[in-house]
N, C-alpha and C positions, 0 to 999 in steps of 0.2 A: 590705266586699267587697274581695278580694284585686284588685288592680290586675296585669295581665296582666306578664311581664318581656320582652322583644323584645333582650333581650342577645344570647343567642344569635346571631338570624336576623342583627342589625345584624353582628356580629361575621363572620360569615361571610359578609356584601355585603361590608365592608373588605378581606377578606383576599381577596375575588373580585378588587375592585378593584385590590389592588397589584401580585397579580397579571398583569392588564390592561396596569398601566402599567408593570411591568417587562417584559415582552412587546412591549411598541411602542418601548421602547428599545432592545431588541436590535433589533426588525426595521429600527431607525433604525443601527444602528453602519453603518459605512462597509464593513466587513470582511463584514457578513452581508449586504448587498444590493449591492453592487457588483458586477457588471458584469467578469469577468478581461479585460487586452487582451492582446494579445499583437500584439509589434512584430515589422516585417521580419526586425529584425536578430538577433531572439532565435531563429529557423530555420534562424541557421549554429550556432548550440553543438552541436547532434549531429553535424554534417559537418564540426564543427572534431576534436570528441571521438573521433571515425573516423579522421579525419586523422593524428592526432599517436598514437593508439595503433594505427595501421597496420601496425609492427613487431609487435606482439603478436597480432593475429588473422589476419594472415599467416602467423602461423607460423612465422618465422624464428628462432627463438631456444629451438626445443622438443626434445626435451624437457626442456635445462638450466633453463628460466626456471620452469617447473610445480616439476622436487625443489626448486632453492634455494626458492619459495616454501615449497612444502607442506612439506621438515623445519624450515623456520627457523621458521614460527607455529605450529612444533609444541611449542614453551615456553609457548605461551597455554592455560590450558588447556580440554577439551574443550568441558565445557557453553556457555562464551564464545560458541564457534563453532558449537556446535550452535541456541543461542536467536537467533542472528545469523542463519540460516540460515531461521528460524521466521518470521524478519521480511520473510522474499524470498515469503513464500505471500500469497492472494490471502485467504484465511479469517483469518488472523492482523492483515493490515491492515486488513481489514474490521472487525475487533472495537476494533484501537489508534483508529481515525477516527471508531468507533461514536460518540462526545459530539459529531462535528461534526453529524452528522446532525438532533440537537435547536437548534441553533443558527445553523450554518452549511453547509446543506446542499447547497448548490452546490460546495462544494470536494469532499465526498465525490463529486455526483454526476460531479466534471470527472475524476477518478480511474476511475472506472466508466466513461466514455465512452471512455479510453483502452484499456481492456480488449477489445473487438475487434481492434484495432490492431496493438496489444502479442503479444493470439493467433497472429494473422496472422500476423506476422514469426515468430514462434515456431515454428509450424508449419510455414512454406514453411523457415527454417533448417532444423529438423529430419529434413526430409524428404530432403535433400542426400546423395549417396549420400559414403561414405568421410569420416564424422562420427564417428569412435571415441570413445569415452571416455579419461581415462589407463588405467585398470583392466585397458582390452580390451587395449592393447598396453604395457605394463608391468610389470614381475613386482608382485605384490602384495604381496610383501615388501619392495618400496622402497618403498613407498607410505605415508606415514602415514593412514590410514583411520579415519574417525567417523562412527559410524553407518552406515547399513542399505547397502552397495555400490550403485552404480548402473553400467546399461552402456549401450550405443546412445544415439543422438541428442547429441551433444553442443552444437555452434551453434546458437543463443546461448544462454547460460545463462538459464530462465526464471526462476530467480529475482533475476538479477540485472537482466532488463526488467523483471521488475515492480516489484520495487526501485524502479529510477530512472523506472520510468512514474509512480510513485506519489508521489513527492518531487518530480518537476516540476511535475506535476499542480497537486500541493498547493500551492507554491511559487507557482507564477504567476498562482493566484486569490486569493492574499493581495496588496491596493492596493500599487500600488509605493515610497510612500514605509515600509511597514513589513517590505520585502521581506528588505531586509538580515539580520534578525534569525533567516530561518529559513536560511539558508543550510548549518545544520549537516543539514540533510535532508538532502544530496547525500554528507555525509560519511559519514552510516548509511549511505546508499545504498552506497556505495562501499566501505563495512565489508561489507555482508551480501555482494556483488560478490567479497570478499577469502577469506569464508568458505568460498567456494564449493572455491576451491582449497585452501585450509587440510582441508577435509574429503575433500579426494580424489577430489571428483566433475567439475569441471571444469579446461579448459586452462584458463590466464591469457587466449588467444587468446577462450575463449566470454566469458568474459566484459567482456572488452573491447566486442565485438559486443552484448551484451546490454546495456551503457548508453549506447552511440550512440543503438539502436533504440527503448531504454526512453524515452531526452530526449525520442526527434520522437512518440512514442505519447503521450506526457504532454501535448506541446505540444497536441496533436491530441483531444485527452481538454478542455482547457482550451479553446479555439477550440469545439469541439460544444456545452460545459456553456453558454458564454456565449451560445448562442441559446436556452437554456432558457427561455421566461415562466415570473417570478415565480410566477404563479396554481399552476404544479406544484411550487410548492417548499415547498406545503402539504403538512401531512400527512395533509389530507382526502384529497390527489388521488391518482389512480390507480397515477402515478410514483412515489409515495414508498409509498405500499403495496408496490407489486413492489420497493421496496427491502429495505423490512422484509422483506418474504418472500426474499429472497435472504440478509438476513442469518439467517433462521433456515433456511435451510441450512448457512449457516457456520458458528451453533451446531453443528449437526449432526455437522458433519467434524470441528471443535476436540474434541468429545469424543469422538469413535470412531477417528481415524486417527491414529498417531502421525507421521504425515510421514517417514518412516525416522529417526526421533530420538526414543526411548523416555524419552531424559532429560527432554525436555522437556514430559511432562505435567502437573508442576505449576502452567507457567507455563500450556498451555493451558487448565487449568484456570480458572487469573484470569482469561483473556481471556473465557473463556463467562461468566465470571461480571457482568464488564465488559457484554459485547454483550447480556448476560440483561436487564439492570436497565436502560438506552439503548432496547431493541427496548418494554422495558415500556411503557416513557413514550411513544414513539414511537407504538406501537401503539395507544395507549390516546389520543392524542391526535387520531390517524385518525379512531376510531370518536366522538370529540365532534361537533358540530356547529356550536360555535363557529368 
């Protein structure tokens, strides 16, 4: 009589298994369950950042300060600053942070809590009357231009809050002693911030005003996430479903709108394909019961 084989079933309890114990490791690192704090003293970097680029979003120095910018990063070439420009959108960050979501989802979520914030300021800037573009008062042949023109609203540049909403964000829900290491966030930041005018769409002045505003949105993004309970940073729970379903809107826009930069569909392309395979796991992790 053939004696039954239990290979199989065994083999797929162990690989439940390690799975299990790889799972309680991560939720043990220090980096996925911690707690962001945020100090006194860390609520003057945007009121210092304001401070000391007070010359630029005043105005004082315009229009000479926008040409020397915008002809001199005009040796970089375009697509640079058009992918740079990809990184100031709110769909495209969402897709780059998509793996934190499986791991470390309180840094995405402290990013997302800054997005009200970030809005706000956004739109009460914008609303400001006598907010031109370069474009509107400019001849557009001094202009070096990439991609799609833009005109009206100019303060604050929103890509350049979200930008810096999104690197503080990030930045300050990583423990303090491994802080140090991401510190090149702020320097992206400050590249996509550069694009802005490289591409002819903003003063140096909006965007000076867009990473003051971006800092304390971030801070403020970090401060909300750290009231979050644990219990929602499942991907049973309700919170992290309305993420996923937010990110499959951002699917949505990466592939249908080119953001006025045609160039850049290849790259959005990776990105959905990036947020595709993250939302998979994600999703699919929701609907377990484990």
């Amino acid at each position: 009589m053939a004696i039954p084989s239990f290979r199989h079933g065994s083999t797929a309890v162990r690989r439940k298994n390690l799975t299990q114990r790889f799972m309680q490791k991560v939720t043990r690192c220090p980096m996925a369950t911690s707690v962001p704090q945020i100090q006194p003293k860390h609520w003057s970097i945007p009121i210092l950042v304001a401070g000391f680029s007070a010359p630029l979003w005043l105005g004082m120095y315009e229009p000479a300060t926008f040409y020397v910018l915008n002809q001199h990063l005009a040796v970089v070439p375009d697509q640079a600053w058009a992918l740079l420009c990809l990184l100031g959108t709110v769909w495209c960050l969402f897709a780059l942070t998509s793996p934190l979501l499986l791991w470390r989802p309180r840094m995405v979520l402290a990013w997302i809590c800054a997005a009200p914030a970030a809005g706000i300021f956004a739109r009460i800037g914008k609303m400001l009357p006598n907010n031109p573009r370069p474009l509107e008062v400019l001849p557009l042949q001094t202009v070096h231009l990439i991609g799609e023109p833009v005109y009206l609203a100019a303060m604050p540049s929103g890509h350049t809050l979200t930008a810096f909403a999104v690197a503080t964000a990030v930045y300050f829900s990583i423990p303090t002693p491994h802080r140090w290491r991401y510190v090149w966030l702020f320097a992206l930041a400050a590249a996509v911030a550069v694009s802005r005018v490289a591409v002819g769409a903003h003063w140096p002045a909006d965007v000076s005003a867009g990473a003051a505003l971006g800092i304390f949105s971030g801070l403020v993004g970090v401060t909300l996430s750290g009231k979050i309970q644990e219990h929602h940073l499942r991907p049973q729970s309700w919170l992290m479903r309305g993420v996923a379903l937010f990110g499959c809107l951002s699917l949505y826009v990466l592939l249908t709108d080119d953001m006025g930069f045609a160039m850049n569909a290849p790259y959005q392309i990776a990105l959905s394909i990036l947020l595709l395979a993250c939302l998979h796991i994600l999703i699919k992790r929701s609907l377990s019961r484990v």
